[in-house]
Every structure is written in C-alpha cells, then in structure tokens.
C-alpha positions in Angstrom: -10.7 0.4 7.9 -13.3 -1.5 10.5 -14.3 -5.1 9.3 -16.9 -7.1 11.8 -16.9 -10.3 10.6 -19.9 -11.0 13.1 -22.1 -9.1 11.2 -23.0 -11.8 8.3 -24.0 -14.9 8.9 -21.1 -17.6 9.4 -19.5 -20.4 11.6 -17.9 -17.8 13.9 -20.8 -17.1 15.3 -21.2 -20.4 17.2 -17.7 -20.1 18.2 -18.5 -16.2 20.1 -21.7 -17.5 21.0 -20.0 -20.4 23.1 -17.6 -17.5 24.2 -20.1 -15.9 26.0 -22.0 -18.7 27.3 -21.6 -19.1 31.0 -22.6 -22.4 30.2 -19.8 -23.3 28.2 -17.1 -20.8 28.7 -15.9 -22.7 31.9 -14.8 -25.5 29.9 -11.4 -23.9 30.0 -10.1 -26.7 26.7 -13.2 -25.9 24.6 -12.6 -21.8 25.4 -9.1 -22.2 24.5 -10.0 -24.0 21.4 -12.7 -21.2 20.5 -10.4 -18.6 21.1 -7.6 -20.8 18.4 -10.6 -21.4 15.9 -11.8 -17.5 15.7 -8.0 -16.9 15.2 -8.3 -19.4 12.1 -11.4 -17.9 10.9 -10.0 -14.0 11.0 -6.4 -15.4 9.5 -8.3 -16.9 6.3 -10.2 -13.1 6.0 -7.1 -11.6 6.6 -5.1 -13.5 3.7 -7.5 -12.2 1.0 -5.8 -8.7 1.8 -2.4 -9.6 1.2 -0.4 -9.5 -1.8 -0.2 -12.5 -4.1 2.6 -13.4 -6.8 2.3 -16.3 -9.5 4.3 -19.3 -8.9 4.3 -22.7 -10.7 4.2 -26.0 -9.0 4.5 -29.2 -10.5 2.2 -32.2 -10.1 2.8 -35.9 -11.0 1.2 -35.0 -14.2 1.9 -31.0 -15.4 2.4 -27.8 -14.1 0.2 -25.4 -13.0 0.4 -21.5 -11.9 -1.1 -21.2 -8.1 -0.5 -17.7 -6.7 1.0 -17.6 -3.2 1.4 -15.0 -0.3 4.1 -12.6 -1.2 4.4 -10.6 2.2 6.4 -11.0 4.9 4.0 -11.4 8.1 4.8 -11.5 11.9 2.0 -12.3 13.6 2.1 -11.1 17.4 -0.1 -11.3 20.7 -0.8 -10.0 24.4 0.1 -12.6 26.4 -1.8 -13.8 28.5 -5.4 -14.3 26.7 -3.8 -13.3 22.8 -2.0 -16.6 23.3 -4.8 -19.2 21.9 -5.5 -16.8 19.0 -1.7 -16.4 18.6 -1.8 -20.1 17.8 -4.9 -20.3 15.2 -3.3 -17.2 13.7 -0.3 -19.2 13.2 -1.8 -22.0 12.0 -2.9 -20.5 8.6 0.3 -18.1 8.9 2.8 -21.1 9.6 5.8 -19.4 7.7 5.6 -16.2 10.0 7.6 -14.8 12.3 6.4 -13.7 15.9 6.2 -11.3 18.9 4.9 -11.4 22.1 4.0 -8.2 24.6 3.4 -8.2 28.4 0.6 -5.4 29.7 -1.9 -5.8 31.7 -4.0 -3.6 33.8 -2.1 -2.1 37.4 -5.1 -1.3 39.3 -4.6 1.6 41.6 -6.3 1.7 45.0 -9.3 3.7 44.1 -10.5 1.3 41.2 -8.3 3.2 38.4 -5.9 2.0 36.5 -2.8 2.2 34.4 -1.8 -0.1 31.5 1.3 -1.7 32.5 4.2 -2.4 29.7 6.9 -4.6 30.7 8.2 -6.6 27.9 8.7 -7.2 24.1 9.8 -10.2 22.3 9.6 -9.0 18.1 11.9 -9.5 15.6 12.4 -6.0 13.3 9.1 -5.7 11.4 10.3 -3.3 9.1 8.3 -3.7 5.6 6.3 -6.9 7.2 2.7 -7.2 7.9 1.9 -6.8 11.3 -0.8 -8.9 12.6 -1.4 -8.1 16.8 -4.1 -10.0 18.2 -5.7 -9.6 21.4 -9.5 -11.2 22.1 -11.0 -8.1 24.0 -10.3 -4.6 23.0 -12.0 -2.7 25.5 -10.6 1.1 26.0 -8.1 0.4 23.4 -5.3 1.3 25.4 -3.6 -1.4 25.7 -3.4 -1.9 22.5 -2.2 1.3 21.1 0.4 0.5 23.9 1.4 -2.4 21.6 1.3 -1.2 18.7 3.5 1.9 19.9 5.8 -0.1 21.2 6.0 -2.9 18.2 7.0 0.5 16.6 9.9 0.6 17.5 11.5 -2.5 15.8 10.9 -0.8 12.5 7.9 0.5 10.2 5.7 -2.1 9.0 4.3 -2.1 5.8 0.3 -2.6 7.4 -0.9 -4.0 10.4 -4.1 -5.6 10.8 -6.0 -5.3 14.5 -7.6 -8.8 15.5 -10.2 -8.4 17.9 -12.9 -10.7 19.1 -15.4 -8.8 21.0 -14.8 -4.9 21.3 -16.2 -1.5 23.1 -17.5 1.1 20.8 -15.8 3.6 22.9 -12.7 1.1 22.6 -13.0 0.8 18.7 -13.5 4.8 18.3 -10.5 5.2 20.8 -8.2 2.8 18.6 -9.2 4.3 15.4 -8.6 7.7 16.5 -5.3 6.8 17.6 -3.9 4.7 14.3 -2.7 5.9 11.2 -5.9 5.0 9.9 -4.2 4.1 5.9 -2.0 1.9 7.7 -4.1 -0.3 9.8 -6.7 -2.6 9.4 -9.3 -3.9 12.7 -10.7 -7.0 12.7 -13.6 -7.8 15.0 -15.9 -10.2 15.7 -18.7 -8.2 17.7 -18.8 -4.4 18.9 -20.6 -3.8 22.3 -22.3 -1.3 23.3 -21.0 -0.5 27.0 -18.0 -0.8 29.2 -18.1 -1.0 33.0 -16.6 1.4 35.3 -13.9 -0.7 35.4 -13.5 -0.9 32.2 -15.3 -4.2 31.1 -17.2 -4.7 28.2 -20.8 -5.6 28.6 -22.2 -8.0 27.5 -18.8 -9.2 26.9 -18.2 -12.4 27.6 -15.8 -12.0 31.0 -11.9 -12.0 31.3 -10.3 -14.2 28.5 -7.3 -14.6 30.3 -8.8 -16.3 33.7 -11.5 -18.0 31.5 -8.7 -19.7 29.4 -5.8 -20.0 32.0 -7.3 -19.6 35.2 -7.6 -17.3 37.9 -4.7 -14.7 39.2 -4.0 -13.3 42.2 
C-alpha cells in the first residue's frame, strides 16, 4: 500500500515547500527542523494504523477508558539525512525502540555506483512494527538494502516506508521488491524524474549535506 500525504491539502506542505526552497533550505537549523516536523506529521498518520487496546486511567475525579497503542514499534533510520526524521518519528513514538544503518552511495570512476552497506545497530524486531525512515527515496535501492538487512534480526510484524520526496521509478522499484501485504510507504511527494546520477528532480538537493554539511 502507497499513501502520499502531499496529495491533500495540509501543514506538510509548507514544511516540503521550505525543503525545496533554495531560499530557505540553506538555513541548515530550520532544514533540520523541517525534516523533524514531517517526521511528526507522518508518525501521527502512521499511528491511526496500529492496533489499539482499551485501558482505564484515572483522573482526580473518575475513570475513564482511553485506548492506547498496543504494538511494539522500533523505529529506525539511514544515517546520515534519516537522522532529523528519526527524531520527530520518536517524538510521537517515545516508548520505541531503535535502529540505525550506514549506506551510502560508492561512486565508481565512470559516474556509477554501488550502494554501500557497512553497519547495523537494531535490536530483534521479531513481531514489532518496523518503521525505516529515510527523506529521499530515489532508485530505492538503498532502501531495500535496509530493509533486507533489518531482516535479519527477526520478522516484523509490518513495516511502514517513510519517505519525504520520492522517484516514480524509485517508488515502482521499492514496491516491486517488498512483500507488498507486509509493508506500508509513506511519502510526501512522488517526482517525476531522476538524474543520471541518480537524483531526483525537482527534488529538493542532498538532505544529508543540506542538513549536516558538505562531505568530502
């Protein structure tokens, strides 16, 4: 299932908008704080799809039944650009546990490249709800990386996709390659085009340098 928040009219749209903006995207706090706030925004849509039991609380004056989260979530990221999203995730999500994946693109001599995997922090997932976030999903690969590799510290019982801007080829290339009754993507926009290097346009640059700074 493919859910694009952007599509109906809401507060997120300021916050991609400003994303985008070469105007305001090099304000590296604001950025930062755009990327935590979407990560808000997309953990409040994601908690209507969880599973809900009845408890009771009690007030100075009665009782009163409020149901609650029953699931178990562990809410991960790509470092380095999932981070801020990571963070607004967790914000809503402040009872879950959390994993963290290095990749990033190895860019060959001729222009190509190969996504890079070199380290997992996850606790075992088995039966949780998996939530990976990562603000640009452009070929997909890197994420189906992930998600592969998050695989191996057990089965969980969904995962949800959190995406802020994505490729159409990226999105057809991530669907194709998830169990598609066990995975739910989130996005904020879907682009039309990616570069040949693999960049989406518009797009709104590289999250990572435009949060964090530039790498060598």
């Amino acid at each position: 299932m493919i859910k694009i928040l952007g599509e109906k009219n809401s507060i997120l749209n300021k916050f991609i908008y400003e994303l985008r903006s070469v105007e305001i995207q090099n304000d590296r706090m604001r950025f930062r704080r755009n990327l935590e706030r979407i990560g808000e925004i997309f953990a409040y849509e994601l908690s209507q799809e969880l599973n809900y039991v009845p408890s009771h609380v009690q007030t100075p004056l009665g009782t009163i039944n409020i149901p609650l989260p029953a699931d178990r979530i562990v809410v991960s990221s790509i470092l380095r650009a999932g981070l801020p999203m990571h963070q607004g995730l967790l914000n809503y999500f402040d009872d879950a546990d959390n994993a963290f994946i290095s990749a990033y693109r190895k860019y060959s001599k001729d222009g190509t490249f190969n996504i890079q995997f070199e380290h997992l922090s996850c606790p075992n997932i088995k039966g949780k709800v998996l939530i990976i976030a990562d603000p640009m999903l452009a070929t997909g690969s890197s994420m189906i990386l992930a998600y592969k590799a998050l695989l191996e510290k057990g089965k969980p019982k969904h995962t949800h996709i959190v995406s802020i801007v994505a490729s159409k080829e990226g999105v057809e290339f991530t669907r194709k390659n998830l169990p598609s009754k066990d995975v739910t993507i989130w996005l904020g926009a879907v682009d039309d085009e990616l570069t040949v290097k693999s960049y989406i346009v518009p797009g709104l640059g590289d999250a990572g340098d435009l949060a964090y700074g530039d790498k060598e």
